[in-house]
LUMGUNU-69906 format. One line per field, with one value per residue (C-alpha): residue number from 1; x, y, z. Coordinates in pm, 1 decimal. Layout:
N
nr [NUM,...]
xx [X,...]
yy [Y,...]
zz [Z,...]
This chain:
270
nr [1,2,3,4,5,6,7,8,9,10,11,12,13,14,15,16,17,18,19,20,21,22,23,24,25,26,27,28,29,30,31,32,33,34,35,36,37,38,39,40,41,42,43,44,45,46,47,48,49,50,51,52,53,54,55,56,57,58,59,60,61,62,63,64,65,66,67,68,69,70,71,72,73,74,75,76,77,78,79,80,81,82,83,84,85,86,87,88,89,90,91,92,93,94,95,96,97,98,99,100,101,102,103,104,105,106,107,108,109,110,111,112,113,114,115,116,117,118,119,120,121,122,123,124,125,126,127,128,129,130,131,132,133,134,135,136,137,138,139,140,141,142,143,144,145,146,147,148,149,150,151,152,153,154,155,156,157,158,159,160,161,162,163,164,165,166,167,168,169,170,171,172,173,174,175,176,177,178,179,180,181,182,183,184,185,186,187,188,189,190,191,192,193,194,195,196,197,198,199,200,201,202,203,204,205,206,207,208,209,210,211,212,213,214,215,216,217,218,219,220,221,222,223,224,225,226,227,228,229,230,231,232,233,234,235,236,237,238,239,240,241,242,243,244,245,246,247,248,249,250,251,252,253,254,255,256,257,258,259,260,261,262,263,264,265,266,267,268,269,270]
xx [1218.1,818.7,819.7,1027.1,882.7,1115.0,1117.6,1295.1,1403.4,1734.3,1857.7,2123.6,2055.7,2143.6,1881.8,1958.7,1905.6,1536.3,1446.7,1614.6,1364.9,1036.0,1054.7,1191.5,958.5,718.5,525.1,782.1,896.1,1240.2,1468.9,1742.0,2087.7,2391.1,2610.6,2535.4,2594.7,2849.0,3254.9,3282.5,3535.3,3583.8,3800.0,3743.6,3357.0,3189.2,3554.1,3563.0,3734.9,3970.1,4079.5,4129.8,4296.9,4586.4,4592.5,4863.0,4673.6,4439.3,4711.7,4650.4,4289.2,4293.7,4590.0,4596.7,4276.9,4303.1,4587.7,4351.6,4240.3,4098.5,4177.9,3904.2,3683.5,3703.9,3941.2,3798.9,3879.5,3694.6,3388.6,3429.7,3414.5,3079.5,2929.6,2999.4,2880.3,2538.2,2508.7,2579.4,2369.9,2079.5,2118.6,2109.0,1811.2,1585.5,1710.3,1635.5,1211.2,1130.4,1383.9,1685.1,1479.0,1354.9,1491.5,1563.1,1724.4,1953.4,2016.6,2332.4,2633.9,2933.8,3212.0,3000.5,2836.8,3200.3,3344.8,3069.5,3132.7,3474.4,3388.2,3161.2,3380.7,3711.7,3908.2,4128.7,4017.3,4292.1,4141.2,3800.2,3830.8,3778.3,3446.3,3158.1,2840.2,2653.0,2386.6,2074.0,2218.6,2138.1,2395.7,2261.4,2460.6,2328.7,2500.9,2518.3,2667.0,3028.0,3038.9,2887.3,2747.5,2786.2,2464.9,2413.6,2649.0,2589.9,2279.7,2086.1,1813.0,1780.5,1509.5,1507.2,1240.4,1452.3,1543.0,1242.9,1194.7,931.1,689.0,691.0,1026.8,1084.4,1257.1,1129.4,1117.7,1402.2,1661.3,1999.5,2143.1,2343.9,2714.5,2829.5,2888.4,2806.0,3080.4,3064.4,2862.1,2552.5,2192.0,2176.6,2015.9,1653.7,1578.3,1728.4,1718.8,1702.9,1898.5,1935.8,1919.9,2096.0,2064.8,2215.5,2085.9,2172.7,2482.6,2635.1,2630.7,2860.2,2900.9,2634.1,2646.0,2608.9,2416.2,2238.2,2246.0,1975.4,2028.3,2347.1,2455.0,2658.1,2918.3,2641.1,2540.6,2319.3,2462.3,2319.1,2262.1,2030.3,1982.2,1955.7,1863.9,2024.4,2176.6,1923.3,2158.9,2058.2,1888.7,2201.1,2199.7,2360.9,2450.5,2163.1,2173.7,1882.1,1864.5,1617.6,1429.7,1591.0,1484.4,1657.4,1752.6,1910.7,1819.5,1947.5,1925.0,1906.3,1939.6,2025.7,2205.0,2109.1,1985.7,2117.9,2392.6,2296.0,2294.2,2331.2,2343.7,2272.7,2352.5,2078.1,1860.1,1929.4]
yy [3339.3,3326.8,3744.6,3794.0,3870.0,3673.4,3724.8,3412.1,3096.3,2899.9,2587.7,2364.6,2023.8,1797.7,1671.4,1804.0,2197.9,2100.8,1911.0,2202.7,2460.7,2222.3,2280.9,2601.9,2739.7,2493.0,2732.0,2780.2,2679.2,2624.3,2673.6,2449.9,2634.7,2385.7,2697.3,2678.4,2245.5,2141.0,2101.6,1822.1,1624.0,1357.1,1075.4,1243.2,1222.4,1014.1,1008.0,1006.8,1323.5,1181.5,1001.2,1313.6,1521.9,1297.4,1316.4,1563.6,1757.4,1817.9,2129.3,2311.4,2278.2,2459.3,2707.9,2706.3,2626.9,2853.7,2586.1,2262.8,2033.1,1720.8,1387.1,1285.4,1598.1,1994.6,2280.2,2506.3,2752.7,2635.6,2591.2,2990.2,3089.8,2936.7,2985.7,3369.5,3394.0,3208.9,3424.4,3759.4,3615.1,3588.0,3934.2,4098.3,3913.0,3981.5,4335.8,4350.2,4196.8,4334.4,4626.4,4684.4,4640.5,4265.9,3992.7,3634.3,3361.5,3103.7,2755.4,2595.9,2457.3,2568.9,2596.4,2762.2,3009.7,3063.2,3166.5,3394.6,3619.4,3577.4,3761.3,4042.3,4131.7,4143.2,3871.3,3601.7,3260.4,3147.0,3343.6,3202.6,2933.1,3222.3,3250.2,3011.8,2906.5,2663.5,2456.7,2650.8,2938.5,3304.8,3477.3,3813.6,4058.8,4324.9,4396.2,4740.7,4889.7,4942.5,4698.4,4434.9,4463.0,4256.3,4249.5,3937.7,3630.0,3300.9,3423.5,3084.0,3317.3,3636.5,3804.3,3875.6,4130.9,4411.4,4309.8,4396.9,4787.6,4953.9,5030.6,5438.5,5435.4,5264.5,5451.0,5489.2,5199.3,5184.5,5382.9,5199.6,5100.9,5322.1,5204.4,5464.0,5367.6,5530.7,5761.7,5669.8,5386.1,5529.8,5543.2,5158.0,4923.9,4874.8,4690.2,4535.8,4607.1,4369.6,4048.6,3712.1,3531.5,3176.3,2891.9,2560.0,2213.4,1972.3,1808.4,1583.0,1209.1,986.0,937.9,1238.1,1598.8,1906.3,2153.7,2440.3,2801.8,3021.8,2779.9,2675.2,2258.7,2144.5,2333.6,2478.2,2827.5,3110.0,3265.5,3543.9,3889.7,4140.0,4469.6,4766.9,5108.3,5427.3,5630.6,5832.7,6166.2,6479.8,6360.8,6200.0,5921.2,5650.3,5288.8,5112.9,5008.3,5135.4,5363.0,5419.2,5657.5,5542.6,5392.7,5051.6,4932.7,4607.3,4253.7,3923.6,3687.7,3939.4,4319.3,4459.6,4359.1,4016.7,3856.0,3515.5,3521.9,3213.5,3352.5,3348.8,3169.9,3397.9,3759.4,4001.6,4019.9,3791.7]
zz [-4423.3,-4409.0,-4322.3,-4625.6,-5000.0,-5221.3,-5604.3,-5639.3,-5513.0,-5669.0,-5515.5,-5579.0,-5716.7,-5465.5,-5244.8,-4941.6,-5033.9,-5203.4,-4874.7,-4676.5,-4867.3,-4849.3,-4458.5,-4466.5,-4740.3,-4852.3,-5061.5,-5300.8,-5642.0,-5622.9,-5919.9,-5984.5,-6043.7,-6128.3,-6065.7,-5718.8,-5598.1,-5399.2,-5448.4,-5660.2,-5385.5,-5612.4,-5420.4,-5063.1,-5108.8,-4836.4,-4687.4,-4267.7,-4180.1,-3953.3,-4240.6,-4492.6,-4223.6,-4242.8,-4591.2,-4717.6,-4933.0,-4640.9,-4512.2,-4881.1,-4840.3,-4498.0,-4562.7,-4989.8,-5087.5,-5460.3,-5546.1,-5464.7,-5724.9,-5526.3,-5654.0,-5950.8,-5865.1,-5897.0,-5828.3,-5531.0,-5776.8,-6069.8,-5754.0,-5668.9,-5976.7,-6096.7,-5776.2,-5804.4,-6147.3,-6081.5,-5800.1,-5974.6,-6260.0,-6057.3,-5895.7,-6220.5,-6355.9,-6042.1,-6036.8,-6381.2,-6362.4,-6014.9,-5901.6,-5706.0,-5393.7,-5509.5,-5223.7,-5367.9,-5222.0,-5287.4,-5101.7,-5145.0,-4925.0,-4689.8,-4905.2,-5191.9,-4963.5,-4784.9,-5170.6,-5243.2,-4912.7,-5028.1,-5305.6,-5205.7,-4924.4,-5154.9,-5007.5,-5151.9,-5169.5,-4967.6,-4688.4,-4706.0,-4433.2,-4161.1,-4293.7,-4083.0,-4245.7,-4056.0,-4116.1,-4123.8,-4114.8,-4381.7,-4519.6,-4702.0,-4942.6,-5139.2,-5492.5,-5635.1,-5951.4,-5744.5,-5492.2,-5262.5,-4924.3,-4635.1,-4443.8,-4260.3,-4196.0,-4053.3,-3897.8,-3735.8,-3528.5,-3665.9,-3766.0,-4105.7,-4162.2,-4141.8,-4486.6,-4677.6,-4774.2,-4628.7,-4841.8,-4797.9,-4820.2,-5123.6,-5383.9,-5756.3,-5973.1,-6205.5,-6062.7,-5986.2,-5637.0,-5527.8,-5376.2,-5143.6,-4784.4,-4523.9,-4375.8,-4014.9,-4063.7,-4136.9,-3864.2,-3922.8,-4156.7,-4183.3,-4486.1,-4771.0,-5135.2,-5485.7,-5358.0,-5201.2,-4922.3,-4877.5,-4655.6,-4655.8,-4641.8,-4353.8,-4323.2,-4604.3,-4514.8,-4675.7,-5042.6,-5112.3,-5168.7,-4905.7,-4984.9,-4911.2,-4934.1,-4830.2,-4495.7,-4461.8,-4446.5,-4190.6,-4483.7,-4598.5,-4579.1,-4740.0,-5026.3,-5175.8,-5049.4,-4822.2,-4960.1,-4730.3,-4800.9,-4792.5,-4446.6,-4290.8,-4324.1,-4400.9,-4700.7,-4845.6,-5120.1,-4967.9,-5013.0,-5056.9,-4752.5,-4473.3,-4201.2,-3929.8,-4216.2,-4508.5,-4773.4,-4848.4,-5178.7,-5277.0,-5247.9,-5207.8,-5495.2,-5729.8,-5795.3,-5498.7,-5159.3,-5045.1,-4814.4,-4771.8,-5000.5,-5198.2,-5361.5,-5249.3,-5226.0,-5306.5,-5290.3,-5200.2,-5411.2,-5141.7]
C-alpha cells in the first residue's frame, strides 16, 4: 500500500483494523467510520466455532444469510446496508475534493468487505458466502456514475501500483467517470481511478471484534474500490478502467473505482 497515493484512510473502530493500518501504513491518519465495524454477533461473539456450527441457526447464516438476525446482536442485513452506504459515502466525498482518479482506502472485516463486493458486483446477499476475504488481503472497486467495478479481490501479494493513474494519462480534472465496459474486455487495466482500497485486520479472538478492510481479518477483507482507466481502443471513452495507454479513472475509497474495497472497505476511490 506504500506505492499507492491515498486521499484517504477510514477504518473501523475496533482495535484490530487501527493496529492492522499502524503496520501496514504507519504514516497515516486513520479515520474512524462506525459504518464500516464488524457484525454485531451478539450471543455468538467470542463463541468456539465448533460450537456455533451446531447451532441451528448456523445453516441460515451459510445458505440464508439476508434472513439472519443473531441472537442479542444485528441483522446481516441491517450490517450490508450500512457498510455499503459508508462505503459509497466515502467514494463520493473523495471524488468530490480530489477527482475521480483519487485512491482511498478503507480497513474493515470479512463479512463487511464480503457485502460490499456483494454489492458492486450485483449479487444477492444470500450469495455472498462464495466471496473470500482473508486476512491481509485488498479488495479494490472503482465506482462510477452507472455502475461498480470489480478490480481486485482477495489479493494477499499483489502489486498494487497498477492502481494509481499515470500521470500523462490522467484525464481533466472534473469530468465524471465514465461506466462503459469494455466490449471484449478491453487492452487491460493499468491504473485505477477515484476509490478505495480495503484491508482487514487480523483475526478476531474471543469476545472482541474482527476487523479490517483495506487488509482483510481472518473475516476481514479490503473493502473499497480500485479505479482503472479507460480501454486503450481506438481512442474510445471507456470505463474508467485502464489500458496499456489508457488513461485510468476511478479510485478506491472514494470517487472512482477502488482499490481495496473498504471501502472499501472501501470501494475505489479504493
Amino acid at each position: 500500500m506504500r506505492s499507492v497515493p491515498l486521499a484517504a484512510v477510514v477504518t473501523s473502530p475496533l482495535i484490530r483494523c487501527r493496529q492492522t493500518l499502524e503496520l501496514a501504513l504507519p504514516e497515516a491518519t486513520p479515520t474512524v467510520e462506525e459504518g464500516l465495524v464488524e457484525c454485531d454477533y451478539g450471543a455468538w461473539q467470542g463463541q468456539p466455532l465448533r460450537k456455533l456450527a451446531k447451532d441451528p441457526l448456523w445453516p441460515v447464516v451459510q445458505q440464508h444469510p439476508s434472513a439472519v438476525v443473531f441472537p442479542d446482536g444485528e441483522a446481516m442485513a441491517g450490517m450490508a446496508s450500512r457498510a455499503i452506504e459508508a462505503v459509497r459515502r466515502w467514494d463520493a466525498r473523495i471524488t468530490a475534493e480530489h477527482g475521480p482518479e483519487a485512491i482511498w482506502l478503507a480497513c474493515s472485516h470479512g463479512d463487511v468487505i464480503k457485502s460490499i463486493v456483494a454489492d458492486a458486483l450485483g449479487i444477492h446477499l444470500d450469495l455472498f458466502q462464495r466471496i473470500v476475504a482473508d486476512p491481509g488481503s485488498v479488495t479494490g472497486i472503482r465506482y462510477t456514475p452507472v455502475r461498480p467495478f470489480l478490480l481486485r479481490l482477495n489479493d494477499t501479494g499483489g502489486d498494487l501500483t497498477g492502481l494509481v493513474v499515470p500521470r500523462r494519462s490522467r484525464r481533466r480534472r472534473g469530468r465524471p467517470a465514465e461506466s462503459d465496459a469494455a466490449v471484449g474486455g478491453g487492452a487491460g487495466t493499468v491504473s485505477a481511478g477515484a476509490g478505495g482500497a480495503a484491508t482487514g485486520g487480523p483475526p478476531a479472538g474471543a469476545g472482541t471484534g474482527a476487523s479490517g478492510v483495506a487488509t482483510g481479518d481472518p473475516a476481514a477483507n479490503g473493502a473499497g474500490g480500485a479505479a482503472t482507466g479507460r480501454p486503450a481502443a481506438n481512442g474510445a471513452g471507456g470505463l474508467s478502467t485502464g489500458g496499456p495507454a489508457a488513461g485510468g479513472v476511478g479510485g478506491l475509497s472514494t470517487g472512482g473505482p477502488a482499490a481495496g474495497g473498504v471501502g472499501g472497505a472501501g470501494g475505489q476511490k479504493r
